[in-house]
C-alpha positions as CSV (number, residue, x, y, z in Angstrom):
1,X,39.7,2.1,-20.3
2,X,37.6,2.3,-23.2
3,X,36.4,-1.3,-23.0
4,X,35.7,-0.5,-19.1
5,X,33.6,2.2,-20.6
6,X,31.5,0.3,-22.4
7,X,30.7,-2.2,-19.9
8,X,29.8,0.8,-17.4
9,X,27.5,1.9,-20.4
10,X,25.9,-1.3,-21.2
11,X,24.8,-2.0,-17.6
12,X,23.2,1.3,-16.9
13,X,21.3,1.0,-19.9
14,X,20.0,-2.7,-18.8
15,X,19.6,-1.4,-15.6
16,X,17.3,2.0,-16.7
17,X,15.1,-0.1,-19.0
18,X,14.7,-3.0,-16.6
19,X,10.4,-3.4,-16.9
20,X,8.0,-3.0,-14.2
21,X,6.1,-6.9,-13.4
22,X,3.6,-7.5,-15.6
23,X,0.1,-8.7,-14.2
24,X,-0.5,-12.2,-16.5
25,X,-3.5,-12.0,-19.1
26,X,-6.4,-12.6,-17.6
27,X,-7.9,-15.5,-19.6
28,X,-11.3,-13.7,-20.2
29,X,-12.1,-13.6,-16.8
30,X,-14.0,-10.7,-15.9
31,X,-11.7,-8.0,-14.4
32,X,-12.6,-5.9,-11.0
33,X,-9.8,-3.2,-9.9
34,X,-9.7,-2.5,-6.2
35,X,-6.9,0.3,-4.5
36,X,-6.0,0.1,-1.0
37,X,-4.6,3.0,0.6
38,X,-4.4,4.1,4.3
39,X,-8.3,4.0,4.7
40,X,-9.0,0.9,3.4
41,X,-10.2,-0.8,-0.3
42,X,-11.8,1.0,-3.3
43,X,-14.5,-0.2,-3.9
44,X,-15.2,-1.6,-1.0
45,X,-18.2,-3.5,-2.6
46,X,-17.7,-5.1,-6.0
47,X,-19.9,-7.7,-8.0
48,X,-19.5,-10.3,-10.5
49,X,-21.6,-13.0,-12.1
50,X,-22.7,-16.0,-10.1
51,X,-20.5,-19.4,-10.7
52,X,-18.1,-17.2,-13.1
53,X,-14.4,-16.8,-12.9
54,X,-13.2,-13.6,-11.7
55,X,-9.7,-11.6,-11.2
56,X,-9.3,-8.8,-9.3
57,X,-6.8,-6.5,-9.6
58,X,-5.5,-5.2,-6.2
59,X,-3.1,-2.4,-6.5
60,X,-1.8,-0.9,-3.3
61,X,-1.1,2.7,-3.3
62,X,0.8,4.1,0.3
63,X,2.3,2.4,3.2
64,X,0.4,4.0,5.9
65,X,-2.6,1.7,7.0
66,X,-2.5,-2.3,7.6
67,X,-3.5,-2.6,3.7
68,X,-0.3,-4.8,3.1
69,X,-1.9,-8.3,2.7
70,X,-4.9,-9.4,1.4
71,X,-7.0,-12.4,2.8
72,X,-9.9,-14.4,1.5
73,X,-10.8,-16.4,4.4
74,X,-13.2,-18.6,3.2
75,X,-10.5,-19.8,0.4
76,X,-8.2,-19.7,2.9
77,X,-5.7,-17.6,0.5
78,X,-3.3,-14.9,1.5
79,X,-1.9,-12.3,-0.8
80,X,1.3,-10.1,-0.4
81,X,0.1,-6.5,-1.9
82,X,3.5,-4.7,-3.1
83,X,3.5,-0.9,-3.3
84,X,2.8,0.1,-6.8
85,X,2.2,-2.8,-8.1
86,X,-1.0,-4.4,-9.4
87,X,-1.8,-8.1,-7.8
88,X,-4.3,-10.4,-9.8
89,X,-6.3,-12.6,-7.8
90,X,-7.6,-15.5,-9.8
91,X,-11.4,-16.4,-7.9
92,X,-14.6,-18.4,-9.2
93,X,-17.8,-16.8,-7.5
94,X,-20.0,-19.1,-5.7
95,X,-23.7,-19.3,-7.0
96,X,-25.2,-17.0,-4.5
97,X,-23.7,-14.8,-1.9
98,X,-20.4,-12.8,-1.7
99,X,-16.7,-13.6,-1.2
100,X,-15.3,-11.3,1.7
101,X,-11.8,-10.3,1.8
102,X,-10.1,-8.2,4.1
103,X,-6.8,-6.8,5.3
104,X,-4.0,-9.4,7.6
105,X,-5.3,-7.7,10.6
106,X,-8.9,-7.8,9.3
107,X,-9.2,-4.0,9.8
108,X,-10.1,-3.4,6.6
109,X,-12.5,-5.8,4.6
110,X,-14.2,-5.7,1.0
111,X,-16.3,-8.3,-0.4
112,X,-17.5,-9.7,-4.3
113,X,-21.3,-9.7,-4.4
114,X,-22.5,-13.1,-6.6
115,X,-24.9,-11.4,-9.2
């Protein structure tokens, strides 16, 4: 009974310090954070250096809203956006102009101003 004890013990304690996912370093690419919650992305407007590498970090923070996914059309990428849990999106800027991305249903959109 003891040994079953121990067991019983040992898993819990696995179990309570299992970690959060951790968001990979970044590389030295600039970092942008962005929050979506039920009324869309925060800031909606961001910038970064023309040409440069870029992550944003996306971090959705309620259910309500279509803020589950995250497209960049023009990259043709599609992100799943977990509750709670920070995303990194890896981009290069172009040399001029933004990149847009918005929500799945393209409800809610955000772009990355090339400065």
């Amino acid at each position: 009974m003891r040994r079953l004890g121990l067991v019983v013990l040992a898993v819990a304690s696995a179990v309570a310090c299992k970690k959060a996912p951790s968001v990979p370093p970044s590389d030295g690419r600039a970092e942008v954070d962005v929050k979506v919650d039920a009324t869309g992305y925060h800031p909606d407007k961001l910038h970064a250096k023309a040409g440069k590498p870029v992550r944003m970090l996306v971090t959705r923070t309620t259910d309500d809203g279509c803020g589950q996914q995250l497209v960049v059309p023009s990259l043709h990428l599609k992100y799943e956006l977990p509750l709670n849990q920070p995303v990194a999106i890896d981009l290069t800027m172009p040399e001029k102009g933004e990149l847009a991305f918005a929500c799945g249903m393209d409800m809610y959109k955000g772009s990355i101003v090339a400065d």
